[in-house]
C-alpha positions in Angstrom: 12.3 -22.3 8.0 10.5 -24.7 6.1 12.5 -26.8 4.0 10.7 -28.1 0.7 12.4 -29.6 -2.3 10.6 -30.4 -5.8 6.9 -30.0 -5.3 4.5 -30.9 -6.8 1.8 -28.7 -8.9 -1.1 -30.0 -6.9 1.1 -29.4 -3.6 1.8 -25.5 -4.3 -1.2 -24.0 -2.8 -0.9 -25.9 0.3 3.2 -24.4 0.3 2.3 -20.9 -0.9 -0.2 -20.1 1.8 0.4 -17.2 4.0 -0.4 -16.9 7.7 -4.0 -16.6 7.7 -5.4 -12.9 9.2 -8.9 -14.1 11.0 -10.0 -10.1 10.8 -13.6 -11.3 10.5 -13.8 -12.6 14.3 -12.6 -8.9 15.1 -15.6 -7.6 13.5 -17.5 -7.4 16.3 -15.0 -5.6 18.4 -13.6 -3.2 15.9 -17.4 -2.0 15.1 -18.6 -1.4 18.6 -14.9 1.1 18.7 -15.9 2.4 15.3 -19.7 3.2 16.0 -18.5 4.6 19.3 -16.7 7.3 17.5 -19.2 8.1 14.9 -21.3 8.6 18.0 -19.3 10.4 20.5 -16.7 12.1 18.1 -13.2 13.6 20.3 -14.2 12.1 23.8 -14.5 8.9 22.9 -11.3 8.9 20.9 -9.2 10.1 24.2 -11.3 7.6 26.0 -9.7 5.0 23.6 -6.1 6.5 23.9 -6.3 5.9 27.6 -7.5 2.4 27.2 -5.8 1.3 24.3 -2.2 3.8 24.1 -2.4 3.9 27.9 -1.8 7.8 27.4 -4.1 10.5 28.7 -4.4 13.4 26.5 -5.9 17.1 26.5 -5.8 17.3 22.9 -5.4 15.7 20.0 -3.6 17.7 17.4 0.3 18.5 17.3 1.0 21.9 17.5 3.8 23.7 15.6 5.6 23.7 19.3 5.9 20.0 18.9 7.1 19.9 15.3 9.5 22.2 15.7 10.8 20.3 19.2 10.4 17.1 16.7 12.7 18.8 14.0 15.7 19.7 17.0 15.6 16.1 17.7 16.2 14.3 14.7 19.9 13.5 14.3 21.3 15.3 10.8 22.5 11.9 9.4 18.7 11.4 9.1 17.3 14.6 7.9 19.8 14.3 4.9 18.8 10.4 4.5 15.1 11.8 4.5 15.8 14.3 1.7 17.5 12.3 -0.2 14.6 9.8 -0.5 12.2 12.4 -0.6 13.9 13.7 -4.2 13.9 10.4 -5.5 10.3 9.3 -4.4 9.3 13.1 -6.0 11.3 12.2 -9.5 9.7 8.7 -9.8 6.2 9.9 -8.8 5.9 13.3 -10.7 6.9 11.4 -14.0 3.3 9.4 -13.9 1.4 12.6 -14.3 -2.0 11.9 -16.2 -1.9 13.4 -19.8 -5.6 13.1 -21.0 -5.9 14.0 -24.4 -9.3 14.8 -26.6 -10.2 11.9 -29.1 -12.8 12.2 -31.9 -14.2 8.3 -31.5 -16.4 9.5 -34.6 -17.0 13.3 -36.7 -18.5 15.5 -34.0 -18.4 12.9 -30.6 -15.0 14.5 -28.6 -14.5 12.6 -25.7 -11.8 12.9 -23.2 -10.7 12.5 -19.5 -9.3 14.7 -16.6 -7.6 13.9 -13.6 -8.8 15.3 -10.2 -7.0 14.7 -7.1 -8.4 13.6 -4.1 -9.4 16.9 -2.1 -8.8 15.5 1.8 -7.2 12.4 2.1 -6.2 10.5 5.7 -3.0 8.9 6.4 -2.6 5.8 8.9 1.2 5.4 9.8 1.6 2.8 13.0 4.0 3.5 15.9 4.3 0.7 17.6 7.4 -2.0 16.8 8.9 0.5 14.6 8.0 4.2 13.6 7.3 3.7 9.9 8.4 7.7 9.0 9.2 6.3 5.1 5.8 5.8 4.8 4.8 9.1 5.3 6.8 10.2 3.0 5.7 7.3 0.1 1.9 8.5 1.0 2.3 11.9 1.5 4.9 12.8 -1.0 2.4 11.5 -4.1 -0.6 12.9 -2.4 1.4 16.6 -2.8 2.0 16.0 -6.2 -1.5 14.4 -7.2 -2.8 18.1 -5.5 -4.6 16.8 -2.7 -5.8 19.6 -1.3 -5.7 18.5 2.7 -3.7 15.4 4.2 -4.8 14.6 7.3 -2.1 11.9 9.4 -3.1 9.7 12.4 -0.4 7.9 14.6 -0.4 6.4 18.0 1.2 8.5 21.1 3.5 7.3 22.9 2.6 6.8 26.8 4.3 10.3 27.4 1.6 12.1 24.5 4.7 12.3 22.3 4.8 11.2 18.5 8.1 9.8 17.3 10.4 13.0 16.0 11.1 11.4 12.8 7.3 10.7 11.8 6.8 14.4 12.3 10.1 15.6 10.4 9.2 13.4 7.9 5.2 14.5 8.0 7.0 18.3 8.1 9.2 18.0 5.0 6.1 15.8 2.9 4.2 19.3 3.8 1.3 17.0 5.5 -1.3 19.5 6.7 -2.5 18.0 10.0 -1.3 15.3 12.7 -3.2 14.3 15.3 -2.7 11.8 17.8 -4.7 8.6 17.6 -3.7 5.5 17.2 -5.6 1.9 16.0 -9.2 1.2 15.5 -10.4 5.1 16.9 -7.8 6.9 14.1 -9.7 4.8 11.1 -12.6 5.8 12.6 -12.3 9.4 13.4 -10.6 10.0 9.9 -13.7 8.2 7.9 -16.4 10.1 9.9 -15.0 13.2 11.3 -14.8 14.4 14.8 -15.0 18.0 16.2 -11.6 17.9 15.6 -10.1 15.5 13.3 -11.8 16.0 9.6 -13.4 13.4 7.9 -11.3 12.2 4.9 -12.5 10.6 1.5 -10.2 8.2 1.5 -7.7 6.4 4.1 -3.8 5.0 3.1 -1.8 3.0 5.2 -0.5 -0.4 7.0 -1.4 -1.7 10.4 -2.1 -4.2 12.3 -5.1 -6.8 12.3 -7.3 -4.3 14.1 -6.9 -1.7 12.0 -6.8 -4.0 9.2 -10.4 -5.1 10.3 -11.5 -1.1 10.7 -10.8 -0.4 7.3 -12.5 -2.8 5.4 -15.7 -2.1 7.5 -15.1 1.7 7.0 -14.9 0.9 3.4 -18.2 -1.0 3.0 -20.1 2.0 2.9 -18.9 5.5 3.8 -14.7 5.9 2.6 -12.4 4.5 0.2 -9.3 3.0 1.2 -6.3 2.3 -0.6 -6.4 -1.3 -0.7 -6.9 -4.9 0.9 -3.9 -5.5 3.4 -1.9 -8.1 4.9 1.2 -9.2 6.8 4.2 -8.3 4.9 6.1 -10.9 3.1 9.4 -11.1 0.0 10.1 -14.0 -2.5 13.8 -14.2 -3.7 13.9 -16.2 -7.1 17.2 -17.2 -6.9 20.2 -19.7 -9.2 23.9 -21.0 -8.3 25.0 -17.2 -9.1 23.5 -15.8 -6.6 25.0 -14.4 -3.4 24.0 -16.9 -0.1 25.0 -13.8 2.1 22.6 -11.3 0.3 19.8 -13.5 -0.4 20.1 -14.3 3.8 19.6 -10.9 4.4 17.0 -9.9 2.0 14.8 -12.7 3.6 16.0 -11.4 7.3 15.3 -7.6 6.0 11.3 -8.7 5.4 11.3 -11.2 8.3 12.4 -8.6 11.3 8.5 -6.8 10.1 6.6 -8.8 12.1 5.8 -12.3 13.5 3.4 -13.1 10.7 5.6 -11.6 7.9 6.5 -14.3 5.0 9.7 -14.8 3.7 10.2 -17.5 0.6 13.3 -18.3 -1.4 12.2 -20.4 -4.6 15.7 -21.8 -6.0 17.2 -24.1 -8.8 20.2 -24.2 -6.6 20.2 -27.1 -3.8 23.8 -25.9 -3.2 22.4 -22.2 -2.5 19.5 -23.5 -0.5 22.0 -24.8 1.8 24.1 -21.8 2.2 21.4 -20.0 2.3 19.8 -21.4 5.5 23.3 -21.7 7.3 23.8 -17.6 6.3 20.0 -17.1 7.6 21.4 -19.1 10.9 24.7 -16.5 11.2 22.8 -13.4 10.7 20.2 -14.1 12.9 22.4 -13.9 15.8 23.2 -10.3 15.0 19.8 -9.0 14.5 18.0 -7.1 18.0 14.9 -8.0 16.4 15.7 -11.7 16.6 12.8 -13.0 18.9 10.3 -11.3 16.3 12.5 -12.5 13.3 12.8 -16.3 14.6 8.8 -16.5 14.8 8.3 -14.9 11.3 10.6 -17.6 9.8 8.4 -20.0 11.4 6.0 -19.0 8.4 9.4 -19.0 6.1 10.1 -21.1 3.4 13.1 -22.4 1.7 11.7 -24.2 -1.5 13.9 -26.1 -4.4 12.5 -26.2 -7.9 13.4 -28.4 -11.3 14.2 -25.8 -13.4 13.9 -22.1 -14.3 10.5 -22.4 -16.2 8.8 -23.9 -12.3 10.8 -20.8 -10.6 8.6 -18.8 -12.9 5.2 -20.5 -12.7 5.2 -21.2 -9.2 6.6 -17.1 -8.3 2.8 -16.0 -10.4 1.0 -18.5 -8.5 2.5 -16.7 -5.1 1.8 -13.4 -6.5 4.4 -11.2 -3.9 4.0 -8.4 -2.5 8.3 -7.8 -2.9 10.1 -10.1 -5.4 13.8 -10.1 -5.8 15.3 -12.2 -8.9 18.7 -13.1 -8.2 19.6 -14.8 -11.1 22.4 -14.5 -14.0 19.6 -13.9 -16.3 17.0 -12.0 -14.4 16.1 -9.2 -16.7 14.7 -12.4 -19.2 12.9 -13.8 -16.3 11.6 -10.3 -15.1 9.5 -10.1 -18.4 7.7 -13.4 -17.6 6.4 -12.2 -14.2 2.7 -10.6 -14.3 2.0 -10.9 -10.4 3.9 -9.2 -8.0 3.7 -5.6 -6.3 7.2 -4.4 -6.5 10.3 -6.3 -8.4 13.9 -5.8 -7.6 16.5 -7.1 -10.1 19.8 -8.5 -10.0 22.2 -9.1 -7.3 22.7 -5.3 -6.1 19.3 -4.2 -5.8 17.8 -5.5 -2.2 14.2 -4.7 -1.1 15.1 -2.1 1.5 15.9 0.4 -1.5 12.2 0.0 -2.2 11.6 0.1 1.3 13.2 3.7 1.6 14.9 5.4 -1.3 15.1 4.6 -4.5 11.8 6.7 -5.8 9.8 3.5 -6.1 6.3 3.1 -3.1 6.3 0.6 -0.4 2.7 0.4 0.0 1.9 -2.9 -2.4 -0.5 -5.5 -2.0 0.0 -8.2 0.4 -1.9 -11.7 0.2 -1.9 -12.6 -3.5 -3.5 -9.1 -4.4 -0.8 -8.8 -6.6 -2.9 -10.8 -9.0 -5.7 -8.1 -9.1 -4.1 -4.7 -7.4 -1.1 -2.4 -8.1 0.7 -0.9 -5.5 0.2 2.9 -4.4 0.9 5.0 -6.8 0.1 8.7 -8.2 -3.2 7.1 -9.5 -4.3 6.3 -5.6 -4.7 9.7 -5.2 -7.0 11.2 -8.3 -10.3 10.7 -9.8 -10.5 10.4 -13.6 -13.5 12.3 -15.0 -14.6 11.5 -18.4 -16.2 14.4 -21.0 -17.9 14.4 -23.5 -19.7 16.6 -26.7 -21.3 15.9 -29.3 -22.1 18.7 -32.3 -24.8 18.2 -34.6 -23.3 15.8 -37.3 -22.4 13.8 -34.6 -25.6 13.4 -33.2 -27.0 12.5 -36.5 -24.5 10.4 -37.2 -24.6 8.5 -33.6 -28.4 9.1 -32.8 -29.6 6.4 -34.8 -27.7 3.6 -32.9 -28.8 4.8 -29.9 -32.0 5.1 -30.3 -32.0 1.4 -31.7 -30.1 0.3 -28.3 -32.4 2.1 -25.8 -35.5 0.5 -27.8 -34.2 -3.0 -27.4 -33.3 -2.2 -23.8 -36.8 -1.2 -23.1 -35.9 2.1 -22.4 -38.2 4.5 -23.9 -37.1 7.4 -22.0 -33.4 7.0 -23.0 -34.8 6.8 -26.6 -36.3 10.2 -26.0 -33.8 12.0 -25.1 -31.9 11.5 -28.2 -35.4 11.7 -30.2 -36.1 15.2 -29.5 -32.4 16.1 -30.2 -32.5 15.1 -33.4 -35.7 16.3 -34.3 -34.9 19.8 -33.5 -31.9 19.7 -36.2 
């Protein structure tokens, strides 16, 4: 890890820069994969799994057979650790149902707003390093309650055609409605545009790597929504001298083991932590399987010292992180000051993996300084808001006027008209 003590202002956006995604030179590659699909629908997407998952399949969907094999298979230690986040993510998510009320902006103009769910929605969820079966449930689990009417879930095979038993326990108990078997560029694709037998969704959730990265912002230009911009995954720890060098090592392990170009950052007052710190990150390291992956993320890591609380704080906005752990004697003060970050965890007992898994909260946040701009995923993701409106006849003459004034000095006559006749029929 990078070791960086008192920067400067005009230094922090040279320190805060995350390893860089070069999606755009994947462009080229990613559309030929994508158009292929839109062309040639289920045999080019098994044509893909051969090449690509190394797996030759018949058919794409899972059958009941399989879920229920799937459901044998997963040990009982997990089923219960499943339901247990599944209640919690359920609690935290059904509380943010939309309330729209009706709202006289003036005598005789009602206007008001109702939510819509999403009706078919598609679900990414990558099987490759590690079968991410909590996401399923932080995507599918809102899409239920939102009342999406279909969810549709891609993930790669494995090379024996098999999907990871937890991904479909998890997919089972989140009441998904259909998994299919593709994995990468061809599961954005066949989910944005439909194949003769995957549906085409409206709008597509979920990590993954560059490639798929690259396929859904091109899917997204034009023809599907998707749930936001992505990136490697990466934690800040805003730490002081009371925090705890053991936890704070292993909350920056936790986010390191994701991937090579995951970003891990402590920002400290604390020179004496800072040391700790790196000696703990040194001990743990040696315990962790994923070490190899791990030791190349930290590569990307940084260790940085700060004057005082009030830098801690400017310097964590600046970052804007995707998780943010304050570890600090004080940290529900600081925690009010912080306007960019995707998910916060506070105080010394709360570590990112709760987030990550049970605690009610989503994992899916924005990566890559989004935070600034984009909330995480959230019951919102999944609904439209319409807006209604009516207007009696004292409205109308009271509002009319205005109108018509506006259209005119818009030069547009026919706007003016439409209110004209209106009120000349009073």
């Amino acid at each position: 890890m990078q070791i960086i003590k008192y920067p400067e202002q005009n230094q922090w956006e040279e320190i805060l820069r995350r390893p860089m995604l070069k999606t755009e030179k994947l462009f080229d590659t990613v559309q030929t994969i994508i158009n292929q699909v839109k062309g040639e629908g289920d045999k080019a997407v098994l044509a893909y799994e051969s090449q690509f998952d190394k797996v030759e399949l018949s058919s794409l969907e899972v059958t009941p057979e399989e879920i229920k094999e799937a459901e044998n298979k997963v040990a009982i230690e997990l089923k219960s650790a499943i339901y247990l986040a599944k209640r919690n993510i359920e609690t935290f998510h059904s509380a943010q149902k939309f309330k729209g009320k009706k709202i006289e902006t003036m005598q005789g103009v009602t206007c008001w707003q109702k939510a819509v769910a999403i009706e078919r929605i598609g679900l990414y969820i990558p099987g490759g390093t590690a079968p991410l079966f909590s996401t399923v449930l932080m995507l599918a689990l809102p899409a239920k309650i939102a009342g999406c009417r279909e969810i549709i879930l891609c993930t790669p095979p494995d090379r024996n055609g098999n999907i990871h038993p937890a991904i479909l326990f998890a997919a089972q108990a989140a009441r998904v409605s259909r998994i299919f078997k593709i994995g990468g560029v061809q599961a954005i694709a066949a989910m944005a545009y439909g194949t003769e037998s995957v549906p085409q969704v409206y709008k597509i959730f979920g990590p993954g790597n560059q490639y798929v990265t690259a396929a859904k912002q091109l899917v997204s230009l034009r023809d599907v929504a998707i749930d936001m911009p992505a990136g490697p995954s990466e934690v800040e720890v805003l730490a002081d001298e009371t925090a705890n060098p053991v936890f704070v090592a292993a909350d920056l392990l936790s986010q390191a083991e994701h991937g090579v170009d995951s970003q891990a950052i402590l920002i400290t007052t604390s020179e004496k932590l800072m040391k700790e710190v790196q000696y703990e990150i040194e001990r743990q390291l040696g315990y962790l399987p994923r070490r190899e992956m791990t030791e190349k993320s930290l590569k990307n890591s940084k260790l940085i010292l700060v004057k005082d609380r009030e830098e801690a704080i400017a310097l964590t906005n600046e970052y804007a992180p995707e998780h943010l752990i304050i570890e600090t004697a004080d940290y529900m003060d600081i925690a009010e000051r912080i306007v960019n970050a995707g998910s916060v965890f506070l105080g010394h007992l709360t570590p990112e993996s709760a987030g990550d898994y049970a605690s009610g909260t989503n994992h899916t946040l924005p990566t890559n300084g989004y935070a600034k701009a984009y909330s995480g995923v959230s019951l919102d993701s999944f609904i439209k808001k319409i807006t209604f409106q009516e207007i009696q006849s004292e409205g109308l003459s009271l509002i009319g006027p205005a109108i018509e004034v506006m259209a005119a000095n818009e030069e547009l006559d026919a706007h003016k008209n439409a209110v004209k006749v209106r009120l000349r029929n009073l």
